[in-house]
Backbone of each chain as ProteinMPNN parsed JSONL, in Angstrom:
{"seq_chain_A": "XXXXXXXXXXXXXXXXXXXXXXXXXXXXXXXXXXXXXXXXXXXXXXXXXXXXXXXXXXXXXXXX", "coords_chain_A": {"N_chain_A": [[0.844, -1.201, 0.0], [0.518, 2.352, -1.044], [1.858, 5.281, 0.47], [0.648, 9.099, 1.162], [2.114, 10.197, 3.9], [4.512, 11.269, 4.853], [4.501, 13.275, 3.186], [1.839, 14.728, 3.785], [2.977, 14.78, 6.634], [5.116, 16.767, 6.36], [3.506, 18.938, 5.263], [1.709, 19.761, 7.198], [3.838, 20.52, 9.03], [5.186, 19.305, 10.712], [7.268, 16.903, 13.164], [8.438, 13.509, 12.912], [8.838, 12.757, 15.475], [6.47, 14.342, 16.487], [4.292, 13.337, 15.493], [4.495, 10.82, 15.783], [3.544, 11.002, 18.704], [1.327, 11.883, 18.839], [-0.151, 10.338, 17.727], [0.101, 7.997, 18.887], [2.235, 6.567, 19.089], [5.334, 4.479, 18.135], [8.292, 6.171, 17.605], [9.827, 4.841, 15.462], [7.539, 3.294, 14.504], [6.571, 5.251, 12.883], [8.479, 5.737, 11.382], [8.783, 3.443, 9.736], [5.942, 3.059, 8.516], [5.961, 5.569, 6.727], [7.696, 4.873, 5.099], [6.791, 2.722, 3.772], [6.807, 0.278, 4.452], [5.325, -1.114, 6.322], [2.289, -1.293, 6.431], [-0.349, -0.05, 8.523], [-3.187, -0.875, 11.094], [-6.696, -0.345, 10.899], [-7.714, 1.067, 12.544], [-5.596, 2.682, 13.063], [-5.103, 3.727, 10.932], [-7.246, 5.164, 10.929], [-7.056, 6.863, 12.83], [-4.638, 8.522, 11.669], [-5.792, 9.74, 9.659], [-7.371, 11.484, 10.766], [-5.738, 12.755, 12.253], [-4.61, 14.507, 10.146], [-6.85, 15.167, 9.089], [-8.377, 14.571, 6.9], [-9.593, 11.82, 4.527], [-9.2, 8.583, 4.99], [-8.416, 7.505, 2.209], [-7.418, 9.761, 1.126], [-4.949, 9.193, 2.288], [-3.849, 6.87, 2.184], [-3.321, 4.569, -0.491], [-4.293, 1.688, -3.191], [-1.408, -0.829, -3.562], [-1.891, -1.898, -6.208]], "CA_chain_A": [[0.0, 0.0, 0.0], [1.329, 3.255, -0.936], [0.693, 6.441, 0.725], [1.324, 10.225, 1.336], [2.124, 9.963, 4.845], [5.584, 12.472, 4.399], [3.982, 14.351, 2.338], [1.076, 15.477, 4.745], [3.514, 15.755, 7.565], [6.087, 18.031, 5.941], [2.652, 20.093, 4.985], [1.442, 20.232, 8.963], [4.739, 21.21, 9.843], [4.888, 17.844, 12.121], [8.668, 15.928, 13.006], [8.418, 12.15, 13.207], [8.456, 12.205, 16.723], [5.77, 14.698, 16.885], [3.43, 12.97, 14.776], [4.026, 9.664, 16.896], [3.003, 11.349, 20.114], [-0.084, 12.859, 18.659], [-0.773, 9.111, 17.15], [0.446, 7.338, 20.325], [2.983, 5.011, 18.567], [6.317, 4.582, 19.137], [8.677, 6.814, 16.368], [9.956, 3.728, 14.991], [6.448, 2.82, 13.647], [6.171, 6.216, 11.835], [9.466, 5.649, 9.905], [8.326, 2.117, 8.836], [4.836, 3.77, 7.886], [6.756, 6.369, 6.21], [8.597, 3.833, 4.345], [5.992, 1.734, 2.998], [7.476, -1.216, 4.876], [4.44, -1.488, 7.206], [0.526, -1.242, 6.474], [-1.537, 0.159, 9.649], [-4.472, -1.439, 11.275], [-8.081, 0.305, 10.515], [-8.228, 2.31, 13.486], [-4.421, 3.601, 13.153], [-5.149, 4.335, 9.979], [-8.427, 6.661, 11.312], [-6.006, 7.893, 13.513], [-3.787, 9.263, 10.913], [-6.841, 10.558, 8.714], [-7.883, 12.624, 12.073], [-4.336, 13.957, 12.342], [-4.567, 15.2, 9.257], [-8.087, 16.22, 8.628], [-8.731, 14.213, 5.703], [-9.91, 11.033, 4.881], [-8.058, 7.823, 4.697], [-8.275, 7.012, 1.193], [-6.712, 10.798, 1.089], [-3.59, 9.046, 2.66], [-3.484, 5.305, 1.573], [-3.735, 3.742, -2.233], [-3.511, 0.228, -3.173], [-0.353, -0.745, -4.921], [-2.219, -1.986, -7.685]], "C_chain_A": [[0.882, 1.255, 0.0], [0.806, 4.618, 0.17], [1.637, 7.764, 0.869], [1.905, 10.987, 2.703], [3.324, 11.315, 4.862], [5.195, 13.239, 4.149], [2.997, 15.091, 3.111], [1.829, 15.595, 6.03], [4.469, 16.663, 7.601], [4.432, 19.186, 5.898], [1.992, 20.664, 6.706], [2.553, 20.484, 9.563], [5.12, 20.14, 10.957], [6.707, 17.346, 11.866], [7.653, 14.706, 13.14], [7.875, 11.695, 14.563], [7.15, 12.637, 17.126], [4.569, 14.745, 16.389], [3.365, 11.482, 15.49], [3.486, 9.926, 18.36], [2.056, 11.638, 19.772], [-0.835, 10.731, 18.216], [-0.509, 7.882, 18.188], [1.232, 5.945, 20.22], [4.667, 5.172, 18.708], [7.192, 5.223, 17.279], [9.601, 5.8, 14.98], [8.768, 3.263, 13.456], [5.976, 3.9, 12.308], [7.391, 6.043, 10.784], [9.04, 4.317, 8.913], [7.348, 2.858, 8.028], [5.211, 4.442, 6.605], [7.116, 5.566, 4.885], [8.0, 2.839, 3.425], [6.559, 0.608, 3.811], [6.202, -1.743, 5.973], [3.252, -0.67, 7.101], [-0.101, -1.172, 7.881], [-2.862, -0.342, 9.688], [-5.191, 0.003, 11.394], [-7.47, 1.487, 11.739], [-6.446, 3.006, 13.836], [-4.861, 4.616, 11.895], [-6.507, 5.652, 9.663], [-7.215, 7.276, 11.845], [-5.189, 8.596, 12.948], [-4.86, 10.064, 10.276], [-7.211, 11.658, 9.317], [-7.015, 13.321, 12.062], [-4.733, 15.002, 11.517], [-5.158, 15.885, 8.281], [-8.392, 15.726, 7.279], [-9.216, 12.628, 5.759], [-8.794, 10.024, 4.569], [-7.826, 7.229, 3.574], [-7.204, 8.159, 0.584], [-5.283, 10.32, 0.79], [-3.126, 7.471, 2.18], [-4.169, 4.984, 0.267], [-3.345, 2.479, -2.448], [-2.59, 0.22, -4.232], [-1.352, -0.892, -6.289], [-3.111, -1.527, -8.303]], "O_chain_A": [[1.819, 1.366, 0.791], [-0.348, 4.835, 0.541], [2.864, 7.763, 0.776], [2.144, 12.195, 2.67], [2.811, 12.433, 4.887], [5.396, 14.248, 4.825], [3.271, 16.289, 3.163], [1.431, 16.536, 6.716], [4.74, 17.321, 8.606], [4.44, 20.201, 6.594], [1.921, 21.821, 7.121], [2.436, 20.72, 10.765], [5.31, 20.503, 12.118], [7.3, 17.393, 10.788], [6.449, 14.788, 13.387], [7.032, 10.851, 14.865], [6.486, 11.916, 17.871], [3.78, 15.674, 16.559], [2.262, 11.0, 15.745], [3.041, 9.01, 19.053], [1.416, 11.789, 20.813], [-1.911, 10.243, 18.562], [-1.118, 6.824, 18.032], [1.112, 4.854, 20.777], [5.126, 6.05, 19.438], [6.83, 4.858, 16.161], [9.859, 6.171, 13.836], [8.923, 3.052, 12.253], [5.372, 3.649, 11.265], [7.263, 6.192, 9.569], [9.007, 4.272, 7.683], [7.711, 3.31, 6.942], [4.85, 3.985, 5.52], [6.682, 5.838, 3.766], [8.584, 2.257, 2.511], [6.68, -0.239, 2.926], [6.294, -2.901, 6.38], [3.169, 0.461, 7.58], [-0.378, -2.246, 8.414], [-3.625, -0.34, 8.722], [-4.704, 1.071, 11.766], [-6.89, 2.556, 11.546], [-6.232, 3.735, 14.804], [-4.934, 5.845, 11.886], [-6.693, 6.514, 8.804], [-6.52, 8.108, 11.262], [-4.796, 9.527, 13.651], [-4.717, 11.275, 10.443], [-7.4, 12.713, 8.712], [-7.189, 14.527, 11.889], [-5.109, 16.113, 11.888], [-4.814, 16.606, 7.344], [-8.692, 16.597, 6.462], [-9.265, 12.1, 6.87], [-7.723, 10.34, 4.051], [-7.006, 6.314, 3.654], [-6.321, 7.834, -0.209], [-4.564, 10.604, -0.168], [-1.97, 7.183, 1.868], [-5.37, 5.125, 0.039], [-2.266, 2.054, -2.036], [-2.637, 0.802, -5.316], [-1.459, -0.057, -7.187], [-3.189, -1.726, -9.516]]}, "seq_chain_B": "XXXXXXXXXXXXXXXXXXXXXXXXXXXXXXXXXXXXXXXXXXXXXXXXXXXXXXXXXXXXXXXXXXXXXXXXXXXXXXXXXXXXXXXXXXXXXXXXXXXXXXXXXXXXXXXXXXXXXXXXXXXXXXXXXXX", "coords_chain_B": {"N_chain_B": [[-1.659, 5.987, 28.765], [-0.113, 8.448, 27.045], [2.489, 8.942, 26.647], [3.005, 6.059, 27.347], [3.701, 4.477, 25.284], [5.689, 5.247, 22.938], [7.789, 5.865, 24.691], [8.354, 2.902, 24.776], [9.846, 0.835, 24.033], [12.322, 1.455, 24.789], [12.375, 1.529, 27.154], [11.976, -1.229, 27.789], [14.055, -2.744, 26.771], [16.062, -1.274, 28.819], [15.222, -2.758, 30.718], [15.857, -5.176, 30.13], [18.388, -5.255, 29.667], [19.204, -4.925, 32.219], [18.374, -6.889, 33.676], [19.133, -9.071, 32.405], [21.894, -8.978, 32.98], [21.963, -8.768, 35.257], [21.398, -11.731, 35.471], [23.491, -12.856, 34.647], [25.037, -12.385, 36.576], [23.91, -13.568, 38.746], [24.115, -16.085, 37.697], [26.946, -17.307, 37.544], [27.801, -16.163, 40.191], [25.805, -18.229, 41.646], [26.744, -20.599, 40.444], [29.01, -20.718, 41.554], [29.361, -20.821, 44.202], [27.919, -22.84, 44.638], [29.252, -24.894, 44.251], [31.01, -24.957, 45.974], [30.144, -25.702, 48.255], [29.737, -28.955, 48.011], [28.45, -31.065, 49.913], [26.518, -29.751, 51.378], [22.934, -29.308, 51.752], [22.31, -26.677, 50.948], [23.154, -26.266, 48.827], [21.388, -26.575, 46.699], [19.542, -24.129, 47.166], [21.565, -22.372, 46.432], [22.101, -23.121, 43.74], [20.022, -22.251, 42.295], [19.926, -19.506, 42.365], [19.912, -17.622, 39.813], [17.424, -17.861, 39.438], [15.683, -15.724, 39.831], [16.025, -13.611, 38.478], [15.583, -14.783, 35.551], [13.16, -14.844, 35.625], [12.361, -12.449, 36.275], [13.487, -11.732, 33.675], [11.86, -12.688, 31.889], [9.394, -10.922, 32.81], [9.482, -8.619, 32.105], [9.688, -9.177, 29.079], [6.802, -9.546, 28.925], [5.748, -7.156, 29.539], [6.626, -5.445, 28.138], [4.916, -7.049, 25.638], [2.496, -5.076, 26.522], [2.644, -3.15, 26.438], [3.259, -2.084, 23.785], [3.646, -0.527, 21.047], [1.529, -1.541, 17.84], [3.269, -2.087, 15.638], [5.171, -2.92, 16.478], [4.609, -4.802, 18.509], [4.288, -6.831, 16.467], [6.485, -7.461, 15.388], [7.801, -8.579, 17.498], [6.335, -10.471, 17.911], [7.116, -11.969, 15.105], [10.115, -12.184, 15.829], [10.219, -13.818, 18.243], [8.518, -16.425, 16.915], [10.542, -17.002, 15.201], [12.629, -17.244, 16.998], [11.498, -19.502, 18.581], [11.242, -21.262, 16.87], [13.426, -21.595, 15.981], [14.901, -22.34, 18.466], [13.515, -24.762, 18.812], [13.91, -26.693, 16.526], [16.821, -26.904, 16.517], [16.897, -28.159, 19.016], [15.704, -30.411, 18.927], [17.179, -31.427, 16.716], [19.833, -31.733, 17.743], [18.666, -33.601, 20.035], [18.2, -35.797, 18.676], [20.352, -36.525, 17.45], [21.869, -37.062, 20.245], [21.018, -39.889, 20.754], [21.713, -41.234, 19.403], [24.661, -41.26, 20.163], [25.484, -38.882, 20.332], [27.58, -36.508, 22.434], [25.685, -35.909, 25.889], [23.382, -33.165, 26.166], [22.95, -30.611, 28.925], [19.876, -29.149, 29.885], [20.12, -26.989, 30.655], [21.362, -25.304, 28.627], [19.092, -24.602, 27.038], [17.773, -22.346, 27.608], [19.847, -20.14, 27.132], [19.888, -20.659, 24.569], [17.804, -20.122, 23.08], [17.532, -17.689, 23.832], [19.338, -16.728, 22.706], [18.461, -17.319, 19.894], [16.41, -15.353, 19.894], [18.143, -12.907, 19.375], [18.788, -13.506, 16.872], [16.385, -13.282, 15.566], [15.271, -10.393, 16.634], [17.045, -9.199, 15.191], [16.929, -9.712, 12.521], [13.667, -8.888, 12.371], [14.321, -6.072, 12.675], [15.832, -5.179, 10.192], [13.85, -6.184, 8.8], [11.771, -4.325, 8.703], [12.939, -1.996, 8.541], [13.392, 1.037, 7.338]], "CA_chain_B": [[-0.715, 7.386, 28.763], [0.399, 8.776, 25.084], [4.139, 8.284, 26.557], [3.64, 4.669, 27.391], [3.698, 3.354, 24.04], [6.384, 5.874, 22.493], [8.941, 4.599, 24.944], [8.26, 1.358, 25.565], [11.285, 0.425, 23.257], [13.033, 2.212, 25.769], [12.166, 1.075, 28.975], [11.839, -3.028, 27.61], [15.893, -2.737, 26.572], [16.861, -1.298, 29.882], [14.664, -4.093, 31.635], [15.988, -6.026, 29.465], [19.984, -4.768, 30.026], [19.254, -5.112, 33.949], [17.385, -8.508, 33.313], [20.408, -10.353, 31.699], [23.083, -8.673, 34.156], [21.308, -10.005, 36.948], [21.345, -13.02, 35.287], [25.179, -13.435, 34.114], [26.031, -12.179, 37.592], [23.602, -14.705, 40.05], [24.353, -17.605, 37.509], [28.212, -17.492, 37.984], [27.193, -16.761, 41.812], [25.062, -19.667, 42.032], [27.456, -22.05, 40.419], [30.685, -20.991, 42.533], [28.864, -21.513, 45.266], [27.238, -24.805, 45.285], [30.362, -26.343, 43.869], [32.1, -24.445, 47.131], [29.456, -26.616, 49.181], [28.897, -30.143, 47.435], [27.851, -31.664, 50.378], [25.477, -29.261, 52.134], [21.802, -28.71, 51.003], [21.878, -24.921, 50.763], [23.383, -26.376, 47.485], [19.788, -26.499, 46.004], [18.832, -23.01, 46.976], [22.593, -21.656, 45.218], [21.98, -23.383, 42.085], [18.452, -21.583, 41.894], [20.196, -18.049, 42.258], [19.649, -17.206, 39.08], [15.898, -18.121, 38.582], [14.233, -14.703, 40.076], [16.829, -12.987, 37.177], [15.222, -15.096, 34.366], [11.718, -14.312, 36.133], [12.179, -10.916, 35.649], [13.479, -11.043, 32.417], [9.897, -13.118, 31.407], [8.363, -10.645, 33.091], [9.985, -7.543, 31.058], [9.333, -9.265, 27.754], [5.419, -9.752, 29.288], [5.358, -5.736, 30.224], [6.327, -4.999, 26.713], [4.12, -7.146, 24.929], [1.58, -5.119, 26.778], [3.066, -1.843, 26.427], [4.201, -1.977, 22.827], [2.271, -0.275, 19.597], [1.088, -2.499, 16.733], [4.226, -2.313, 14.344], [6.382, -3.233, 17.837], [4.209, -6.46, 18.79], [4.173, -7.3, 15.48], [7.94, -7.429, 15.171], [7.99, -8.843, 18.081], [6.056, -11.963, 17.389], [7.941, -12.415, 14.762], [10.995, -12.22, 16.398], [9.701, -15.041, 19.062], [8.642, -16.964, 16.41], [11.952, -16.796, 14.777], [13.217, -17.874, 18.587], [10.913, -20.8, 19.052], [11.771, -22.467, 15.846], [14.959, -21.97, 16.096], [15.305, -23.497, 19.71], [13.175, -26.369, 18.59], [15.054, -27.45, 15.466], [18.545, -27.205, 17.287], [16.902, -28.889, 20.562], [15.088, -31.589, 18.318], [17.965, -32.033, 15.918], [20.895, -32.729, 18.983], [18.098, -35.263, 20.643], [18.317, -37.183, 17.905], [21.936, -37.06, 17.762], [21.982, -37.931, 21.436], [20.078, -40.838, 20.663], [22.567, -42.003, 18.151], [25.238, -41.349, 20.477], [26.537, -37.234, 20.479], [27.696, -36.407, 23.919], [24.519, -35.573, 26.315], [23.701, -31.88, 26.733], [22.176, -30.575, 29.75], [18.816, -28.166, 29.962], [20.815, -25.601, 31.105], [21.663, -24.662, 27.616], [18.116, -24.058, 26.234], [17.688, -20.775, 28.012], [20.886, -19.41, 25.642], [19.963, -20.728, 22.779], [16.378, -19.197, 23.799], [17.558, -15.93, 23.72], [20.651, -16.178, 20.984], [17.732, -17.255, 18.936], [15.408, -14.588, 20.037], [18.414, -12.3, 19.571], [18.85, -13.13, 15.662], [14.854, -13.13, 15.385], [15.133, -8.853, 16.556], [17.632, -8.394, 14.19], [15.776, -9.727, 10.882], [12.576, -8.163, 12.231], [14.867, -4.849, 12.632], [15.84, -5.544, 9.029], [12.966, -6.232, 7.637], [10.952, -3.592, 9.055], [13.688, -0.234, 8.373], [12.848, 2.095, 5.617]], "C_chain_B": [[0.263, 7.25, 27.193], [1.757, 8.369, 25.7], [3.932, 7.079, 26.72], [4.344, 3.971, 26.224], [5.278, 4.161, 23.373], [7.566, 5.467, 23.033], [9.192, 3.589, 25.616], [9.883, 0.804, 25.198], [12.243, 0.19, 24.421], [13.297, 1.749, 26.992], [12.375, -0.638, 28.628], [13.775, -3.145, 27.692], [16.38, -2.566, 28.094], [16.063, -2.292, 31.027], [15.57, -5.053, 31.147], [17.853, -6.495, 30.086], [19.942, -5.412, 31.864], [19.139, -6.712, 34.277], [18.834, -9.501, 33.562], [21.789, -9.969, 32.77], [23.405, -9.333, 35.52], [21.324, -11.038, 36.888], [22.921, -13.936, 35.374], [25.677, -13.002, 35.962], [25.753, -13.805, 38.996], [23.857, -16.124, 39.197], [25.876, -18.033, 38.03], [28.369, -17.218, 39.315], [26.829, -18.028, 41.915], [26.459, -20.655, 41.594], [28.547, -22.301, 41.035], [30.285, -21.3, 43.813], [28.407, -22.538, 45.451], [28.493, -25.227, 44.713], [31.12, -25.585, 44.92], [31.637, -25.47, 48.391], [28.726, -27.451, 48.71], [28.159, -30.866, 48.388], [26.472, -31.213, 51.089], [23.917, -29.077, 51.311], [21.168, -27.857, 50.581], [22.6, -25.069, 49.194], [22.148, -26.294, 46.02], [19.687, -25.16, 45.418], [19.912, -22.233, 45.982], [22.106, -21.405, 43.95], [20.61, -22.734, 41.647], [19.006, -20.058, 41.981], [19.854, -17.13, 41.153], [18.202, -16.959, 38.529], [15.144, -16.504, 38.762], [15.039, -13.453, 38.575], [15.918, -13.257, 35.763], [13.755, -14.998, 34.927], [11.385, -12.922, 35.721], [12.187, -10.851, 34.331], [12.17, -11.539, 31.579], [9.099, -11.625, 31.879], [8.558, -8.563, 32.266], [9.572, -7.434, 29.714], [7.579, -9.04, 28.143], [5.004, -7.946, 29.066], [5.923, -5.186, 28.363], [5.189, -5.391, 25.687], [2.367, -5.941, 25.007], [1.397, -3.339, 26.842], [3.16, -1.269, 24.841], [2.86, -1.832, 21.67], [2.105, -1.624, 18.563], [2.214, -2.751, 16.261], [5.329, -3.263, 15.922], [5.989, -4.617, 18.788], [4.005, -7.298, 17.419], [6.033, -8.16, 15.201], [8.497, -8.59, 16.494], [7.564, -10.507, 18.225], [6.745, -12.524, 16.279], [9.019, -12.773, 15.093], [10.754, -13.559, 17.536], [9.541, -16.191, 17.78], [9.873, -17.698, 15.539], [12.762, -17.993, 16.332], [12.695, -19.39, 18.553], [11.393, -21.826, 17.73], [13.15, -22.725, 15.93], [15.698, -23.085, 16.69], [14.511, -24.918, 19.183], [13.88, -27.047, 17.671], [16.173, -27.657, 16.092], [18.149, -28.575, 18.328], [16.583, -30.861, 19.558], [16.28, -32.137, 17.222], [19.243, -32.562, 16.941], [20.029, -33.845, 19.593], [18.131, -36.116, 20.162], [20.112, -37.573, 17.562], [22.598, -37.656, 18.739], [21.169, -39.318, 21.285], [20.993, -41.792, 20.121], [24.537, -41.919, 18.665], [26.383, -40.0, 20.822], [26.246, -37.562, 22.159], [26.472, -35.466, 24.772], [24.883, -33.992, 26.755], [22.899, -31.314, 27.844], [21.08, -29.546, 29.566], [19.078, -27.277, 29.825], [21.196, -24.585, 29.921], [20.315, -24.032, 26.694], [17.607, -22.618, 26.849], [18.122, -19.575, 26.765], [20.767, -19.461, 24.908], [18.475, -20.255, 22.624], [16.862, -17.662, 23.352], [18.414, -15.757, 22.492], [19.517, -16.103, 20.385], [16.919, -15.712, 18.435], [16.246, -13.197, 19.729], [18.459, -12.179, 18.188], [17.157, -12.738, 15.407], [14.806, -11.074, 15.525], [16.08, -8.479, 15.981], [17.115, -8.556, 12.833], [14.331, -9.268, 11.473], [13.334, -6.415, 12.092], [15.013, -4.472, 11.313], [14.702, -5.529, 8.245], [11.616, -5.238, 7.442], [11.481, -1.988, 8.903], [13.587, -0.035, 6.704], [14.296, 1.937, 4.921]], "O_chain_B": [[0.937, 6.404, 26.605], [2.215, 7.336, 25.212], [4.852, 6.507, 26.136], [5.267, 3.156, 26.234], [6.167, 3.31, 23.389], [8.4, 4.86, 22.361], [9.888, 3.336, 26.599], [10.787, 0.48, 25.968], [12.756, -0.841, 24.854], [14.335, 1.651, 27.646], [13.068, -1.234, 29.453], [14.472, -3.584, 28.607], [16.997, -3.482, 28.638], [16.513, -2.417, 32.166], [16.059, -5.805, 31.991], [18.326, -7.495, 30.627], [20.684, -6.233, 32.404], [19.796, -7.434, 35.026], [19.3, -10.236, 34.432], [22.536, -10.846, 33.205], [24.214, -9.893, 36.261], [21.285, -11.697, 37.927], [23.298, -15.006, 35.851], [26.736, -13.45, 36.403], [26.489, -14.541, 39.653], [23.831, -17.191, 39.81], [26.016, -18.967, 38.82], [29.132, -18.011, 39.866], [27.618, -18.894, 42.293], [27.066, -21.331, 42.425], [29.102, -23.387, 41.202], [30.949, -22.088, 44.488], [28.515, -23.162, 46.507], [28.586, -26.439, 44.904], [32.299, -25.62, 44.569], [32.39, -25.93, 49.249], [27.5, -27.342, 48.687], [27.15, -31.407, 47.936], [25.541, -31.977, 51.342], [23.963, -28.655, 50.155], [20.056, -27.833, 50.053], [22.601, -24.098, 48.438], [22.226, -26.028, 44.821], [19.691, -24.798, 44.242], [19.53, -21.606, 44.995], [21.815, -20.407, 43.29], [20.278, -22.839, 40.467], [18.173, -19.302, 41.481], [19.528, -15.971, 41.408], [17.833, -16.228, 37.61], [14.241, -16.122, 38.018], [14.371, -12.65, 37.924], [15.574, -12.347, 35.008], [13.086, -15.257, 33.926], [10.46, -12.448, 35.062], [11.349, -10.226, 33.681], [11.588, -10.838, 30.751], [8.15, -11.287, 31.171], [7.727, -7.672, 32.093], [9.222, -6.413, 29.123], [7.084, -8.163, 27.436], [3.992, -7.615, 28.449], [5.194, -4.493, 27.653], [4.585, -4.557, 25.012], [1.474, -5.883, 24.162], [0.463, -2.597, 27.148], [3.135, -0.049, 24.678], [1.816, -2.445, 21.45], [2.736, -2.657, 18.789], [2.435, -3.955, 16.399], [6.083, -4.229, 15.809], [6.736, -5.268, 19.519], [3.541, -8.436, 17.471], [6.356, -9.302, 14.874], [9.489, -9.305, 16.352], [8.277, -11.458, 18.546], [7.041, -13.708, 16.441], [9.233, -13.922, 14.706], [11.596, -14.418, 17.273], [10.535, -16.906, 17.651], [9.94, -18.912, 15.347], [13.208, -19.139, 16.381], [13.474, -20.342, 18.502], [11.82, -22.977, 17.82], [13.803, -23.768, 15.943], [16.426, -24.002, 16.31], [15.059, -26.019, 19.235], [14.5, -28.046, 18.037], [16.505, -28.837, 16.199], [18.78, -29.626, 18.442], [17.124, -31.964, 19.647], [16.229, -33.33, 16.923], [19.581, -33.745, 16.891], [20.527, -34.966, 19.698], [18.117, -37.23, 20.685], [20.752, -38.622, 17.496], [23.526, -38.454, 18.607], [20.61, -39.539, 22.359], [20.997, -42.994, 20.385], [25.464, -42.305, 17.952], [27.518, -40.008, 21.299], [25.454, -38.233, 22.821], [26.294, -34.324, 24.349], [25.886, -33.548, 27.314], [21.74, -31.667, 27.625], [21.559, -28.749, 28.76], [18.55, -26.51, 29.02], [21.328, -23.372, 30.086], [20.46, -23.168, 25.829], [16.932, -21.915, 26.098], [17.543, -18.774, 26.031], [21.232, -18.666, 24.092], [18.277, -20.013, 21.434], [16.383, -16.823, 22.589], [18.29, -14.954, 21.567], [19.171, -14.947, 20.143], [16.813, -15.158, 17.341], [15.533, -12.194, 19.728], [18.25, -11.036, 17.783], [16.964, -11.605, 14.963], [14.341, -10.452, 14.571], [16.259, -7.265, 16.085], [16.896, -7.595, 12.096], [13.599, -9.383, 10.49], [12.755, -5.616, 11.355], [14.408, -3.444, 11.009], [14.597, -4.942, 7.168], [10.765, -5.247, 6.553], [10.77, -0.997, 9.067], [13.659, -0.585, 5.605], [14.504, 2.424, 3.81]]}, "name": "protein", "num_of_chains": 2, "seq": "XXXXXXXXXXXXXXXXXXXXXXXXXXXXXXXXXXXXXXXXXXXXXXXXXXXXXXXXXXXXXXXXXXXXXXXXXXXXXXXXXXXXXXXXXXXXXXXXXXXXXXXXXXXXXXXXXXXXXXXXXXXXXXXXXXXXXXXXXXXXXXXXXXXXXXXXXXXXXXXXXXXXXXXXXXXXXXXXXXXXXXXXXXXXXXXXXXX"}
């Protein structure tokens, strides 16, 4: 799954760390995220949509 | 609490660091001591010096699983998994060599190879999980 995850937190002005404290995960999980190397469960993936005021199709696309 | 999860990492390692210290220090306790007193029966309680060490450190990995975000119990089961096969193939492939005549190994070693395992297991989840 790809997504714009970077991309909306360079635009909120957010670090890594201060996008895992708001999402209550450990800063680790946001670089994976980040990275494509790790797909979030449903209700992380609200949790990011909330961050960022949009919805979650906004922020995740399927690879194919 | 928003910090629990953020540094769990954090806090599991230095459980973890304390854990195994305590361990390497009361095992080589325990064993200079009961072999200082083979005949007495406080030889028992020696050779057990080490157990409330490897108690803790169960109970460190326990306080993470329970602490630790999604991507970080995820990794983490893997990493166990990784461990448990490991130790079983090794344990199950020397029994049958003891069977057939390799020199007998005692219990005492599945702890170590418990954790070596569990130690390559958090480095290919580390691996396979960095951007």
């Amino acid at each position: 799954m790809k997504n714009r995850l970077k991309e909306l937190r360079a635009r909120h002005d957010l670090t890594q760390a201060q996008l895992a404290e708001r999402l209550d995960v450990s800063r680790q999980t946001v670089i994976a995220l980040e990275g494509g190397k790790y797909d979030p469960s449903l209700p992380l993936a609200f949790a990011i949509a909330r961050t960022f005021e949009c919805s979650i199709e906004d922020v995740f696309t399927p690879d194919a | 609490m928003s910090t629990s999860r953020r540094s769990s990492g954090r806090r599991y390692t230095t459980r973890f660091v304390v854990a195994m210290t305590a361990y390497t220090v009361l095992l080589v306790a325990g064993i200079s001591i009961a072999n200082a007193i083979p005949e007495s029966p406080w030889r028992y309680a020696a050779a057990l010096l080490p157990v409330p060490a490897v108690i803790t450190l169960a109970w460190a990995l326990w306080r993470y699983v329970i602490e630790a975000d999604e991507l970080q119990s995820r990794m983490l089961l893997e990493g166990l998994g990784i461990a448990v096969a490991g130790t079983g193939i090794c344990t199950f492939a020397y029994g049958m060599l003891q069977i057939v005549g390799a020199p007998a190994l005692g219990w005492i070693w599945v702890l170590p190879m418990l954790l070596a395992w569990f130690g390559v297991g958090a480095v290919v989840t580390n691996l396979r999980y960095r951007s």
